[in-house]
N, C-alpha and C positions, 0 to 999 in steps of 0.2 A: 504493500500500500504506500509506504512511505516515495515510491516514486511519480505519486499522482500530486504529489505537495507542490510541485512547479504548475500544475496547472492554475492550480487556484488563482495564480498569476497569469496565466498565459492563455485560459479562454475569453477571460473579460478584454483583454488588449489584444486578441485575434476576434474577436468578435465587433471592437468596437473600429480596427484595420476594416475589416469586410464593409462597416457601416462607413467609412470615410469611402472607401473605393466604389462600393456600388449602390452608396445613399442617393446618387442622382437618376440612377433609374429606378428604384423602388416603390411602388409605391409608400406613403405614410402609415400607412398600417403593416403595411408587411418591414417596414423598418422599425417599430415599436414593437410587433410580436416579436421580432428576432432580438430586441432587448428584455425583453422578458423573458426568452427561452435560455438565451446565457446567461444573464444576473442568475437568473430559476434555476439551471443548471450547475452554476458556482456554487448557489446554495444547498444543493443536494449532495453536492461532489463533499461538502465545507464539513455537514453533519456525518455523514461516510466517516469519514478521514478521523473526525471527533470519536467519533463511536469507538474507533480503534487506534486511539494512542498512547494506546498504555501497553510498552514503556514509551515515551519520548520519542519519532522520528526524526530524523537527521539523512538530510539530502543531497548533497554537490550537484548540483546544475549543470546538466552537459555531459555530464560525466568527469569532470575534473577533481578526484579523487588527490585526497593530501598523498604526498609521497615525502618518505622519511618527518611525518607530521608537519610536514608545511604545503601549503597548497595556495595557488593563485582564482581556484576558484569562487565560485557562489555557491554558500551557506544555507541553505531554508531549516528552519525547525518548527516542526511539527508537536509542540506540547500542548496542554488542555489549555492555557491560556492563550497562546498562541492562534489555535485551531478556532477557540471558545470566539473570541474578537474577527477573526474571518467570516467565522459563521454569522457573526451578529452582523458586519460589512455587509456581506452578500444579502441577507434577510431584507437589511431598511432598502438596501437599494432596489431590488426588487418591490418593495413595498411603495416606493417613492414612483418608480418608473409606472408599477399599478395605479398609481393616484393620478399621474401627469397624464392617461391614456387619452388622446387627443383635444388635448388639453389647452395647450398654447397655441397663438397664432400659426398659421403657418410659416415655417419657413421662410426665408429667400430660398427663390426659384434655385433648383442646382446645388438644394444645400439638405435637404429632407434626410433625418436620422445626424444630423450634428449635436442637437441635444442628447440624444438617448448614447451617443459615440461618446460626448464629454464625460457624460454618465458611469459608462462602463469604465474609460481609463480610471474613472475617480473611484472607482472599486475595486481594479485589480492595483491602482498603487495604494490603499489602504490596507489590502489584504499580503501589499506585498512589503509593507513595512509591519504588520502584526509577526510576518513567519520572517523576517530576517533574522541573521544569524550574527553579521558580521556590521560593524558600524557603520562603513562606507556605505552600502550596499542598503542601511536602513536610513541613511541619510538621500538617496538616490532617491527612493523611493516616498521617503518623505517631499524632497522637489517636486518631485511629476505630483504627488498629492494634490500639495501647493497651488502649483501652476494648474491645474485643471480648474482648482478649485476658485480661483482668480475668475480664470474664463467665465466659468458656470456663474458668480458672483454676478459679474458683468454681461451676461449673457443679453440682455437687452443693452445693447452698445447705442442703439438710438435715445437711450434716455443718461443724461447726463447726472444724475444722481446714481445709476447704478455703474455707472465708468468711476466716479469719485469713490463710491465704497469699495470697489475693484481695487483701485489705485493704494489706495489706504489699506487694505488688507494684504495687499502684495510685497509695498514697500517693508512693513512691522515685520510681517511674516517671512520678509529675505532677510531681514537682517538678524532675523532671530536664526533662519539657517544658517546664516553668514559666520555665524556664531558658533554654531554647533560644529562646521565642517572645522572652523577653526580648532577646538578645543579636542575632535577628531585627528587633529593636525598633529596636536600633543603632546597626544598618548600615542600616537604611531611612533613618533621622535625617540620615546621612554622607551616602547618596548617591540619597536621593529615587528606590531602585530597589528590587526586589524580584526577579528574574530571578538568578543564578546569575554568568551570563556576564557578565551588565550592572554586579553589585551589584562585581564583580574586576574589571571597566574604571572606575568610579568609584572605587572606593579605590585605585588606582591614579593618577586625575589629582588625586586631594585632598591624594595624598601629596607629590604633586610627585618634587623631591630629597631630600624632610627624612625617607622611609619612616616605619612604622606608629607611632602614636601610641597613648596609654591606652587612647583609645575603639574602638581597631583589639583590642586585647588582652584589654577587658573583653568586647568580643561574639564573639572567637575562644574564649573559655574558656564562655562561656553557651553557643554553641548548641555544640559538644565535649563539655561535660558531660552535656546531654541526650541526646547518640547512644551516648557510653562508657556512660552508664546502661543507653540499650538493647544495648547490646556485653556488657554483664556484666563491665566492665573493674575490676579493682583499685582503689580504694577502693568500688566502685559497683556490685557484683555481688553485696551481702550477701541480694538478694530472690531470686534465680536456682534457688538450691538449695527454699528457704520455697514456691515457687511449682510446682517439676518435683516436690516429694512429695505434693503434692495432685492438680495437674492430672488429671485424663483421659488415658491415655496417651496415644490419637490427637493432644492438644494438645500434649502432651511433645515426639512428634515433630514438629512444626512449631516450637515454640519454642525448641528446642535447635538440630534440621536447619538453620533459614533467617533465623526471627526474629532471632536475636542476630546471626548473619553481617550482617544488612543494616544494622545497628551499623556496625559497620566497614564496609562499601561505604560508609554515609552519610560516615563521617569521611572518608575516601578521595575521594567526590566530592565535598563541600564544600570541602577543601584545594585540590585541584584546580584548581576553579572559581573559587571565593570570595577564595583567602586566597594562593595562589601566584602572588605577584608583586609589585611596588617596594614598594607600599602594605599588604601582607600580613606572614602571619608567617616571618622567614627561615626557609630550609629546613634550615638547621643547628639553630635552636630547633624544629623540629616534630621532625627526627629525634630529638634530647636527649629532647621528652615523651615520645614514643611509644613508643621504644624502652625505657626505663626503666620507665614503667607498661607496657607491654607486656612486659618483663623480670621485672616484681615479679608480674604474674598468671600468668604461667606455673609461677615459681614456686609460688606461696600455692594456683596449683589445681592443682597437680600434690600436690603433699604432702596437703593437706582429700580430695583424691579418693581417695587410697592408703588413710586414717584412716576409711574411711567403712563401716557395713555397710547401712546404707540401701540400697536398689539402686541408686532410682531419684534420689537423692542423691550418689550416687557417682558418676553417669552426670552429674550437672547440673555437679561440681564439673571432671570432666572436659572437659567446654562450657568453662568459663569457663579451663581452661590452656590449650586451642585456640585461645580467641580473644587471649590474650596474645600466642603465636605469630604470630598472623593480624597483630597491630597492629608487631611488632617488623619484619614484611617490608613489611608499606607505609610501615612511618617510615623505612629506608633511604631512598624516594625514587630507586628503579630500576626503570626495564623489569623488569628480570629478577625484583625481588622481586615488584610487581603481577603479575607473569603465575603465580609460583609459587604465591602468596595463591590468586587465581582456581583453580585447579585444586584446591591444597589443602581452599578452602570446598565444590564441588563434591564433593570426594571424602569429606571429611568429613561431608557431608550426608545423607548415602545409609548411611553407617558407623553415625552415631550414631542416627540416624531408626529404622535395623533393629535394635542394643541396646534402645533405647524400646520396642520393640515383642515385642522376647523377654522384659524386664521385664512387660509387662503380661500376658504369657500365664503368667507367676509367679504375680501378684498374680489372676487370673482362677481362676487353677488350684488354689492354695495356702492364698489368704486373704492373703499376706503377702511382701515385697520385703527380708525381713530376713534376712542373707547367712549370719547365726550360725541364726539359728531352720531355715531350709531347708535344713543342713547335711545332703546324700546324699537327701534327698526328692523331688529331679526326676530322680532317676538311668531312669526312664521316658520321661522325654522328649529322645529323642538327636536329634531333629530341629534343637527348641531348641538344645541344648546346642551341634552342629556352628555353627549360627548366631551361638550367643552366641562363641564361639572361634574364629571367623574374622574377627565384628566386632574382640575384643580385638586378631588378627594387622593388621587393618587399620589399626586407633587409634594402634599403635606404630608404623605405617607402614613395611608388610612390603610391597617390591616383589612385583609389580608393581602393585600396589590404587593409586587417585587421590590417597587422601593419601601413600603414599610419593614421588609422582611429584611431588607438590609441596609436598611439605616437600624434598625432593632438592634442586630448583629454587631453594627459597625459600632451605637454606643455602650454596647459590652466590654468593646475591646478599647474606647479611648476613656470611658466613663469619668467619673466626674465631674468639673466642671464645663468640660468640652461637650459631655450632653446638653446642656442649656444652649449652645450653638447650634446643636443638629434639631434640637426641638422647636427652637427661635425662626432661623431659615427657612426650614420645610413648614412652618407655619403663614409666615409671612408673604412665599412665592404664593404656596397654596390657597392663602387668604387673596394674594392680587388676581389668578386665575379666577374665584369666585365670585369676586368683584365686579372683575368683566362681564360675567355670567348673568350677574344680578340686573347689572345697568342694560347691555347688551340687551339680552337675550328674553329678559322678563320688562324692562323698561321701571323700572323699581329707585325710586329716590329721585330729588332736585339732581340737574345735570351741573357738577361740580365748576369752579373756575377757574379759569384757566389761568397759568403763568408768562409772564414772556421769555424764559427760554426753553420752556415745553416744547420737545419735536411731536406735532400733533398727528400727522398719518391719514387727514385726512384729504392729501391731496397726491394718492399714490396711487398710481394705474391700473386697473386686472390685467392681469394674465391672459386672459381669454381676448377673441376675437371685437367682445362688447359684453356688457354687464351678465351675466347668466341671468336668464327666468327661471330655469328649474336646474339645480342643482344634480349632477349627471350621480349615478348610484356610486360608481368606483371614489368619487370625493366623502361620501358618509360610508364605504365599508371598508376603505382600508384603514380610516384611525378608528373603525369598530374593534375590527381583528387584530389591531394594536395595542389598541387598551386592554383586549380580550387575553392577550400573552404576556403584557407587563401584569396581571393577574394571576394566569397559570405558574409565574416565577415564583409567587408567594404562597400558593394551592396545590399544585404537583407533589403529590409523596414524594419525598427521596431526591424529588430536584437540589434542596440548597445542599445536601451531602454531596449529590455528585460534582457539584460547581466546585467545592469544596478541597473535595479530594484534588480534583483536578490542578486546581490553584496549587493546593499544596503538596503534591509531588513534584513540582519547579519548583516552587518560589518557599518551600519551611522543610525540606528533609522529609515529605514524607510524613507530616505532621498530623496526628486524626484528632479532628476536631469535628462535633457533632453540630450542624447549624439545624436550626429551629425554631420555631417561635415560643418566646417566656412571655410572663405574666404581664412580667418589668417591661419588657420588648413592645407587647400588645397597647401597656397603658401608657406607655409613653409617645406611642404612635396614635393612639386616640385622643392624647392630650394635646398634641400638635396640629392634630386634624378639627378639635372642638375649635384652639384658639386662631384656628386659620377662617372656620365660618365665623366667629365673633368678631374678627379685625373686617369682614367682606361686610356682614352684619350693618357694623358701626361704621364703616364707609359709605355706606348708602342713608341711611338714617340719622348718623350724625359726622356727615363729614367735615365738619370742624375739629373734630374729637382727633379725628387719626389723617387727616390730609396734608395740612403743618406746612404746606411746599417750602416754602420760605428757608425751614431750618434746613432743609438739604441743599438748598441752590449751591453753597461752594462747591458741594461733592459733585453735582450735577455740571456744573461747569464748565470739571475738567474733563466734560467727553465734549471737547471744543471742537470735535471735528476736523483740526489743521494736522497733519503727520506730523510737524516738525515737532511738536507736542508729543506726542505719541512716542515718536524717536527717542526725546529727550527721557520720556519714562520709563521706556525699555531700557535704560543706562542705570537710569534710577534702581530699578529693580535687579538687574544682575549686579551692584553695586551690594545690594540691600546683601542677594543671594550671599557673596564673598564672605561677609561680613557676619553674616550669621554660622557660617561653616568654620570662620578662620579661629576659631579658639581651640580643634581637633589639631588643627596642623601647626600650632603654636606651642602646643600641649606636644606632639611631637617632637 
């Protein structure tokens, strides 16, 4: 089996080749089936491959087998995390492609199957930086990510706001590569290797006894910087919001669903691998970063997400307090936090993928994603509306849905005071979701006032050809059967054990750890979910009570929109990064 692991990469980018070469004679449907039969097909091949990786598969590409243990080939690995994150890749895109099924304007003439083509590469190079092995080769992969992802961002090249969130998310996003290849640059320097496993046994014997040096901590904070950038982490996530108001919906949900999670998977296997052990960064200095910028983004996107009437802005700023979350339970450094993370992203996935996609049947329906402008005008659409409000019960992590089951999980493993943060966030996004729901969808309360530096959303184009009259079935059943499996993650016997296992034969030795729902888990997940309808509640009834805008304008501010800003905070924050790590290598 382990020789079908290059496909995973290799039918989405031969599939999406066939869609560039012969999109001009196809018809439009026959170029959307044929993106659905390989996204459909990656995903069948993805859970295959899952089903049987135990032990760990290990690939060479080509056939370029190491000789006398060195080798100039290409790397895939095939582990449960690994496979676990392709699989989920392959799912949303599929899921995405299902939603967009003739969906958008037509083409330019001579160009039929470029979206569903952009599509595909943006899946075979996420799936093909989940299975890398080797850092070059996951930084390659992370590029073409990148760069599709830009495309797809901008994909309406006629409208000059989605060329500027392009622009803006391209520049942050190279620089944060720039960054990474650099600090790749390194460790190659250190240890004449390139391999993962190899590059953490040579820093290791270079450290000897005397542990990590400068040049251990200048290339721990370069390539960290370039994956927290793709994570949307705190100082580094000012593009995130700039990019989900333009996107494409269908791009929304892959960019929010997977792309940013595989941020954090990357930081998660690079420690891992790379940087955990004599020659690395102590693990009391990665918990110190992580936990702190993972503490500061939950915050800053929990409160931006609340201040938001954008929809589809409120939904992006929500991504980036999840992924805060996400970084606070693998900087512990437990079995129990990685297996609660894994689930959590999983269940998250499917949550927020199905919000993205009730936003666009707003924006397709309406004209417009702006929460004060739609105030009681989708009161016709109860399909949506159930959808939109069971994503929100999700978001706060209302048992038994996948994110409550691991955020439960995840605050076992950070417990404490750091539970008040997972309680706080998943309350407050989930309270903004329901808010929207309330104004939206039911027409319920005074229409709030507005600020003047509110991006209000309500002068953004459909997608569609002109406003939809009836909402086509494929827009209400794929964020159905989305929400329907970020549910089965929390309902499935035996699901969070195998997630589990899987996590932790890479990433803890092999570690048995039993996941499940406690008591503690349940009431603390209903207690976030009560105080998420009480803040929706009192937004609508008394929103002087919780609406405050005022006190957030500084914070609010600094999404100014200019990169040169943005630039300067990505400095900020690998700055930040240094400085929080530098007492391991001082201690040294």
């Amino acid at each position: 089996m382990h020789h079908l692991l290059p496909l995973l990469v290799a039918i989405p980018l031969l599939g999406a080749a066939f869609l560039v070469v012969a999109g001009r004679r196809l018809p439009r449907i026959a170029a959307e089936i044929t993106g659905l039969v390989v996204s459909g097909g990656t995903a069948v091949l993805a859970l295959l491959l899952l089903a049987s990786s135990v032990p760990p598969m290990v690939e060479w590409v080509g056939g370029w087998l190491p000789v006398g243990g060195e080798s100039v080939g290409i790397v895939v690995i095939g582990d449960g995390p690994a496979l676990g994150m392709a699989t989920l890749v392959s799912l949303l895109t599929l899921a995405a492609l299902a939603y967009s099924w003739r969906y958008f304007d037509e083409p330019p003439h001579g160009h039929r199957g470029a979206f569903t083509a952009l599509m595909l590469v943006f899946q075979g190079a996420m799936c093909g930086f989940a299975l890398a092995g080797d850092l070059f080769n996951a930084f390659v992969f992370f590029e073409l990510m990148s760069v599709t992802a830009y495309a797809l961002t901008g994909y309406r090249i006629d409208e000059p706001k989605a060329v500027q969130g392009a622009l803006t998310f391209g520049v942050v996003n190279s620089l944060g590569a720039y960054a990474m290849l650099m600090g790749i640059a390194l460790l190659y320097a250190r240890t004449g290797e390139l391999g993962m496993s190899k590059i953490g046994r040579g820093l290791d014997t270079a450290a000897g006894s005397g542990g990590p040096d400068a040049l251990v901590l200048a290339s721990f904070v370069l390539v960290l910087t370039g994956l927290l950038v793709k994570a949307a982490s705190l100082p580094f996530h000012f593009w995130l919001p700039d990019a989900h108001a333009v996107a494409p919906t269908p791009v929304c949900m892959l960019l929010s669903g997977v792309m940013v999670e595989l941020g954090v998977y990357g930081v998660w296997r690079v420690y891992g691998t790379v940087f955990d052990g004599p020659g690395g960064i102590p693990a009391a200095d990665l918990t110190r970063a992580l936990v702190t910028l993972g503490t500061l983004t939950a915050a800053v996107g929990a409160v931006m997400c609340w201040y938001q009437r954008h929809i589809k802005r409120l939904l992006a700023y929500s991504t980036v307090a999840h992924t805060g979350l996400f970084l606070v339970g693998i900087g512990v450094l437990t079995p129990e936090g990685d297996d609660g993370v894994a689930l959590y992203i999983i269940g998250h996935a499917g949550v927020k993928a199905a919000l993205f996609a009730c936003a666009g049947v707003l924006l397709d329906r309406f004209g417009s994603v702006d929460e004060h402008a739609l105030h009681g005008r989708a009161r016709r659409l109860r399909v949506t509306a159930v959808l939109f409000a069971v994503g929100g019960l999700g978001l706060a992590g209302l048992p038994p849905f996948g994110t409550g089951l691991g955020k439960a999980v995840t605050e076992e493993a950070v417990g404490g005071p750091l539970t008040v943060v997972f309680v706080a966030a998943s309350a407050i996004t989930g309270g903004a979701v329901l808010r929207v729901t309330a104004r939206v969808f039911l027409g319920l309360g005074p229409r709030p006032r507005d600020a003047e530096y509110e991006t209000s959303g309500s002068d953004e184009e459909p997608e569609t050809g002109g406003l939809l009259r009836r909402i086509p079935d494929t827009m209400t059943t794929v964020p159905a059967v989305l929400l329907a499996g970020a549910l089965a993650v929390g309902t499935v016997p035996g699901f969070g054990d195998l997630v589990a296992r899987s996590v932790n034969e890479t990433g803890s030795g092999g570690a048995q750890v039993s996941v499940h729902w406690t008591l503690h888990g349940a009431l603390l997940g209903l207690a976030a979910t009560v105080l998420a309808v009480a803040l929706a509640a009192l937004a609508v009834t008394r929103p002087r009570w919780v609406a405050a805008p005022d006190r957030a304008a500084p914070l609010r501010r600094l999404q100014s929109g200019h990169v040169g800003d943005y630039v300067a905070w990505l400095l900020v924050g690998a700055t930040a990064l240094g400085l929080l790590a530098l007492p391991g290598v001082l201690g040294g």
